[in-house]
C-alpha positions as CSV (number, residue, x, y, z in Angstrom):
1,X,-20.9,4.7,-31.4
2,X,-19.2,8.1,-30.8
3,X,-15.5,6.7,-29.8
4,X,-13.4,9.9,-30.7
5,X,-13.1,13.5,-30.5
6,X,-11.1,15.3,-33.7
7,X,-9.0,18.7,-33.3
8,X,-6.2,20.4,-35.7
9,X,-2.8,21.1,-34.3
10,X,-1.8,23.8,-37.3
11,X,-2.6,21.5,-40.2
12,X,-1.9,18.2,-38.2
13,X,-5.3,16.5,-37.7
14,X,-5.7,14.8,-34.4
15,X,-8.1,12.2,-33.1
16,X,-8.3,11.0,-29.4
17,X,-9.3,7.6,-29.0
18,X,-11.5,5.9,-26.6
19,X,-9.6,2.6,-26.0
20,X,-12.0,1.8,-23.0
21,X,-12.5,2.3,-19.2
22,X,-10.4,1.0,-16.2
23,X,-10.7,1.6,-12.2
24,X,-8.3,2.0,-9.8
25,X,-8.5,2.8,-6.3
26,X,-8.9,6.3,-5.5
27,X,-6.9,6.9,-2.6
28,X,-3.9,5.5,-4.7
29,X,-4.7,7.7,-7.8
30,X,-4.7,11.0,-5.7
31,X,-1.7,10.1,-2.7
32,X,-1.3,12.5,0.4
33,X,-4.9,14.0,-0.8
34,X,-7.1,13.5,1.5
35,X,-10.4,11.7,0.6
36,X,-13.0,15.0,1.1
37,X,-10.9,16.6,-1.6
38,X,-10.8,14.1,-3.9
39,X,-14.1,13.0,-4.0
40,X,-15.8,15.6,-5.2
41,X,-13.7,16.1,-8.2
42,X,-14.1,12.0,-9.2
43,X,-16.4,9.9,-7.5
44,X,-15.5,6.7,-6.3
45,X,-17.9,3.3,-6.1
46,X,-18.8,1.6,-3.3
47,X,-15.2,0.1,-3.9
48,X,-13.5,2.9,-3.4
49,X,-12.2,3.0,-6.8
50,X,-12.7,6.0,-9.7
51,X,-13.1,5.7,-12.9
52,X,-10.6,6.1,-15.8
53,X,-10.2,6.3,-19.7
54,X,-7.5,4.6,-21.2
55,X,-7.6,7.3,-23.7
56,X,-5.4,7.7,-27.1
57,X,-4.0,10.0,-29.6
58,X,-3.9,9.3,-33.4
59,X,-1.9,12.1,-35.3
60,X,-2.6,12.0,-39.5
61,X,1.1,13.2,-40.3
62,X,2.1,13.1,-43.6
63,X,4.5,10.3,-42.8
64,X,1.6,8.3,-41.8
65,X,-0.6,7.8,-39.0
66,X,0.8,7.8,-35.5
67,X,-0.7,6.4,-32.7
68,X,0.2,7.6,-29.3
69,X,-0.6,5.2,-26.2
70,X,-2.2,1.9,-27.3
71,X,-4.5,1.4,-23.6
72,X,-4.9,-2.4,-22.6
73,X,-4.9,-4.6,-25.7
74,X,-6.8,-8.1,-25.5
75,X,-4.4,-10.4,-23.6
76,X,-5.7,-10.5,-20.0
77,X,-7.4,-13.2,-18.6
78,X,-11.0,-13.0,-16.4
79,X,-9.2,-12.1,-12.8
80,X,-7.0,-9.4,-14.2
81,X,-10.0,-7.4,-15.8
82,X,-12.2,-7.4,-12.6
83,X,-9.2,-6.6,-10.7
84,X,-9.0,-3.7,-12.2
85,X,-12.6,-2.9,-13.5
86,X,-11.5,-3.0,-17.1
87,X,-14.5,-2.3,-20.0
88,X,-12.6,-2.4,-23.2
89,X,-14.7,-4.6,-25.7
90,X,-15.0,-3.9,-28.5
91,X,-17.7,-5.2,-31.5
92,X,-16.9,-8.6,-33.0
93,X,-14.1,-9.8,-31.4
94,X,-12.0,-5.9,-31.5
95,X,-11.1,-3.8,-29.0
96,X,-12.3,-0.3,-28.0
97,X,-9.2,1.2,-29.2
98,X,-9.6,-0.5,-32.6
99,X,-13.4,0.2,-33.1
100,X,-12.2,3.6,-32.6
101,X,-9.2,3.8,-34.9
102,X,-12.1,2.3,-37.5
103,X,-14.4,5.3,-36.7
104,X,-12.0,7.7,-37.8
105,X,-11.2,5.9,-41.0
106,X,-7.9,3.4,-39.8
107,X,-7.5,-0.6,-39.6
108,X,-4.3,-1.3,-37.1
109,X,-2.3,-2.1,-40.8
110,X,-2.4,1.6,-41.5
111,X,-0.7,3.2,-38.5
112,X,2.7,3.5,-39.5
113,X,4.4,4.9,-35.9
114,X,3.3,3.8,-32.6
115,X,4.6,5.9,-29.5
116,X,4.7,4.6,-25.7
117,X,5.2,7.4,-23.0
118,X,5.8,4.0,-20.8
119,X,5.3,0.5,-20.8
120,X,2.5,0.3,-18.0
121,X,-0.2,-2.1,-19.1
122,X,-2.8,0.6,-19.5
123,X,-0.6,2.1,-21.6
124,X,0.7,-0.5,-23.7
125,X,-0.9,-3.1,-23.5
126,X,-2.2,-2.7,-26.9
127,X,1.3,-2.6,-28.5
128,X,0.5,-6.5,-29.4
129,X,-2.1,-8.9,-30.0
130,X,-3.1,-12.7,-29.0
131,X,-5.5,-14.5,-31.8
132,X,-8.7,-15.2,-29.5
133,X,-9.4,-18.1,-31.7
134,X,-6.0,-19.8,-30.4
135,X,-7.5,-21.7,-27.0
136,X,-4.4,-24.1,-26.3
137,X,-2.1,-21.8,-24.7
138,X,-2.7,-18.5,-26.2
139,X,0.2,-16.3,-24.8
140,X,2.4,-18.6,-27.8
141,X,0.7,-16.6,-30.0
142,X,0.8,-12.6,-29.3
143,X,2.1,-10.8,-32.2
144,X,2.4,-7.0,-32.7
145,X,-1.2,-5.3,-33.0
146,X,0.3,-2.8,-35.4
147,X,2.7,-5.0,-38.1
148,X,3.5,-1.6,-40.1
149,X,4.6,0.3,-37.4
150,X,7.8,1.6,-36.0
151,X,7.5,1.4,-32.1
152,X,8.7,4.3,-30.0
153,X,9.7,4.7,-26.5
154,X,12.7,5.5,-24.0
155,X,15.5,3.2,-24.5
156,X,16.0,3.2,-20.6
157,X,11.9,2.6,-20.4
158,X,12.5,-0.6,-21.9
159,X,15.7,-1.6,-19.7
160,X,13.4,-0.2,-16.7
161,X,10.7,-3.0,-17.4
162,X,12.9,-5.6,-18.0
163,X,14.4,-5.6,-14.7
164,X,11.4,-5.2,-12.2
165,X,10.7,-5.7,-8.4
166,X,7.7,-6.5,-6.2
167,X,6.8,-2.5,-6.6
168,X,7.4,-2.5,-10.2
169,X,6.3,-6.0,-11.6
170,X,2.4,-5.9,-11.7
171,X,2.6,-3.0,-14.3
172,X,5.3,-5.0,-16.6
173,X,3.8,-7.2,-18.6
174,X,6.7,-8.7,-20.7
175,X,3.9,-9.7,-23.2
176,X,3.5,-6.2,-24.3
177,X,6.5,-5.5,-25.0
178,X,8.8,-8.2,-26.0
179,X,7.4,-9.1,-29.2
180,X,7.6,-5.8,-30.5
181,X,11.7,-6.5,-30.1
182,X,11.7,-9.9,-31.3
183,X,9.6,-8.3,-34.4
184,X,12.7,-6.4,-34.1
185,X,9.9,-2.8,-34.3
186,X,11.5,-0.5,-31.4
187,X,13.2,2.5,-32.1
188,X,14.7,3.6,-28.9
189,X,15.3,7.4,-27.7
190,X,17.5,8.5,-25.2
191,X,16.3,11.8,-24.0
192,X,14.3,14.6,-25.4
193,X,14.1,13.9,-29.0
194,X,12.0,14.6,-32.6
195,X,10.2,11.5,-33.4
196,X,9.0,13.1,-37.0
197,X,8.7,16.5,-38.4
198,X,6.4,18.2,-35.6
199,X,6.0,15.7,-33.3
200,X,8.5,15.2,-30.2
201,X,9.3,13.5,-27.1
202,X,10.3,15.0,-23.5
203,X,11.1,13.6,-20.6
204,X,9.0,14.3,-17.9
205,X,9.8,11.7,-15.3
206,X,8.7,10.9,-11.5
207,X,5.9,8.5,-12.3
208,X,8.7,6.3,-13.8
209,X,12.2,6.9,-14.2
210,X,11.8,7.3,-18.1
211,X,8.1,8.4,-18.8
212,X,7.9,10.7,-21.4
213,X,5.3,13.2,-22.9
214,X,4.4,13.6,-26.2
215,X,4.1,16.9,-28.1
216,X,2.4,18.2,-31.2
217,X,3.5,21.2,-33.0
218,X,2.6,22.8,-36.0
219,X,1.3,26.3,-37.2
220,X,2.5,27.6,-33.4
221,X,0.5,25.6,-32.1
222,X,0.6,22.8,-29.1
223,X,-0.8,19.8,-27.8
224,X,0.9,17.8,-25.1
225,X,-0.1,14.2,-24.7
226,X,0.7,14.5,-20.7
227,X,0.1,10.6,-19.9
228,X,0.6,9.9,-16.2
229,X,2.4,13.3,-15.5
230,X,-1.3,14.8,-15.3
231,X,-3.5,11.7,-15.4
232,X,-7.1,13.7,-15.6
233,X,-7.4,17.5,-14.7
234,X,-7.9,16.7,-10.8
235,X,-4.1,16.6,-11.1
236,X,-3.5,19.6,-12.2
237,X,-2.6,21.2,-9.0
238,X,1.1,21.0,-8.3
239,X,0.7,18.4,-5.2
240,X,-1.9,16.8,-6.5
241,X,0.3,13.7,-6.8
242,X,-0.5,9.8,-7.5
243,X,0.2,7.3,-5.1
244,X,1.8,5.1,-8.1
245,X,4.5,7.3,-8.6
246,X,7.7,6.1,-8.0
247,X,9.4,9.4,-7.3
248,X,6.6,11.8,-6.4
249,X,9.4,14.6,-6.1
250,X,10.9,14.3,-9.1
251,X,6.6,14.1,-10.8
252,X,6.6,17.5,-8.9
253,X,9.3,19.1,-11.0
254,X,8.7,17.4,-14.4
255,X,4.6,19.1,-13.8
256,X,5.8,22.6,-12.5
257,X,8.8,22.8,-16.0
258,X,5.9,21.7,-18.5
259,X,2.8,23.5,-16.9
260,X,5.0,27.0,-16.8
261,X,5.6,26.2,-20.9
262,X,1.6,25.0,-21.3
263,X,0.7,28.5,-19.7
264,X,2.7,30.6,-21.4
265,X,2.4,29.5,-24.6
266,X,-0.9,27.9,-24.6
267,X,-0.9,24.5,-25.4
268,X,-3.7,21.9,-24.9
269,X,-3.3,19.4,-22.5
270,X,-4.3,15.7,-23.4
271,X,-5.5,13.5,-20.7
272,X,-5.2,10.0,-21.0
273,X,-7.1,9.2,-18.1
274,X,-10.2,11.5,-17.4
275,X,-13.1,10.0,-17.9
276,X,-14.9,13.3,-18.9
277,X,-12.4,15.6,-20.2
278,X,-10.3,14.9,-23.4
279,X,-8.6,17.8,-23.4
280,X,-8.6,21.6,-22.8
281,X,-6.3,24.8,-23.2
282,X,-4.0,25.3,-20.2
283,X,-4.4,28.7,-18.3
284,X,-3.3,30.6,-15.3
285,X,-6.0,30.2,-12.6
286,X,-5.3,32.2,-9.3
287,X,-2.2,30.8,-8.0
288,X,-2.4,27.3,-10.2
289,X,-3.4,26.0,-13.5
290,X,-6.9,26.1,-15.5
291,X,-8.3,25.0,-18.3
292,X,-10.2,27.0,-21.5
293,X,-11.7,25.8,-24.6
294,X,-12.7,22.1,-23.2
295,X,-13.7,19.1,-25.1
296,X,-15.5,16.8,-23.4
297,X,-14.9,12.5,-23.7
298,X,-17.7,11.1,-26.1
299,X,-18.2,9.2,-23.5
300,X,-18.1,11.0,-20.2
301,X,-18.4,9.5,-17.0
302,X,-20.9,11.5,-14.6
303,X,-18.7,13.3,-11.7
């Protein structure tokens, strides 16, 4: 099974990862777009929900291999996955996102950095691990999926999901993310910051306070791991705006700074969520923002 596409960033080889399918409802995914817009970019099911990759990014840097994004991971019960349509077996007992990690030549013990752009589920979720062997009271037993890795993410990230409300709390899942600090694994950034020798963090907040993008560089060239900034390439237009973001003002201006940089200097654009395109160059298209050279998902969903 074909779970990855592979693509060099200068001599950085890159690998997106399928780590499965989710589906959320599509009104919320596109906001103040109106339904006949939508549509016809992503079509919805009789539920009125769309389809969506919980997609990945494995970097082989010469300090190891780092995994960007870590999609749903294998603690949720039953209710939770129909809830949100989740597909994200794997063979044998894995996940999708570690049948693809195997298909480009990794086991979880190899990956050496793990970086969050937030702490959603979706997102996450894969950070740790519960033994599905373990029936009485299995949460007792969730351990870090990756037990060589360093974990990344925005120190105020972390503060943000500790202290949630009733908007905020159904995407915290403390399980995903407090083990990795009593494994004492994060290392915490505060602002734009170099993770390793050509790869980077920036801000780029609006979804969440503290979400963050992730950028490749070598050889002058980029790829920008864009997370929920520019879920799939429906949201490429400037308004085009989810429903889930906390401050859909402040999404605005995060997508106009880094879409002005994309253009200009031609980066590729990773999208975590589209389930049909993994990635493409960014160009100037009319009055907005196109894409060139695209590579589809392995495993595309029909539009």
């Amino acid at each position: 099974m074909t779970l990855s596409r592979s693509f060099n960033v200068g001599n950085l080889r890159c690998h997106t990862l399928e780590g499965g399918l989710q589906r959320l409802d599509g009104g919320a995914m596109f906001g103040v777009v109106p339904y006949p817009l939508w549509s016809t970019r992503i079509a919805p099911d009789e539920r009125r929900r769309i389809p969506l990759a919980m997609r990945c990014l494995l970097v082989e840097h010469p300090d190891g291999p780092v995994l960007i994004d870590t999609a749903l991971g294998n603690k949720e019960d039953a209710k939770f996955l129909d809830i949100y349509g989740i597909e994200n077996e794997g063979l044998e007992g894995a996940t999708q996102l570690e049948d693809a990690l195997a298909t480009v030549g990794y086991l979880p013990r190899d990956v050496r950095w793990v970086i969050n752009t937030h702490l959603h589920f979706d997102h996450a979720g894969g950070n740790t691990s519960m033994d599905p062997e373990l029936e009485a009271d299995p949460r007792r037993h969730v351990r870090p999926t990756f037990p060589n890795a360093t974990y990344v993410v925005q120190k105020g990230e972390l503060e943000f999901a500790r202290h949630t409300n009733e908007r905020t709390r159904a995407s915290y899942l403390p399980h995903n993310f407090e083990p990795i600090a009593a494994a004492s694994r994060w290392r915490l950034l505060e602002g734009d910051e170099e993770v390793l020798p050509g790869i980077s963090v920036r801000l780029a907040p609006g979804h969440v306070p503290y979400h963050q993008a992730v950028l490749v560089r070598d050889g002058g060239e980029t790829a920008a791991f864009v997370a929920d900034l520019i879920p799939t390439a429906a949201h490429l237009p400037l308004p085009w705006i989810m429903g889930y973001d906390l401050e859909p003002l402040r999404t605005l201006e995060s997508k106009r700074r880094l879409l002005a940089d994309a253009v200009r200097e031609g980066w590729r654009i990773v999208f975590e969520h589209d389930p049909r395109i993994a990635l493409g160059r960014a160009v100037e298209q009319g009055k907005g923002v196109g894409l060139e050279d695209i590579v589809e998902a392995p495993r595309a969903v029909p539009a």
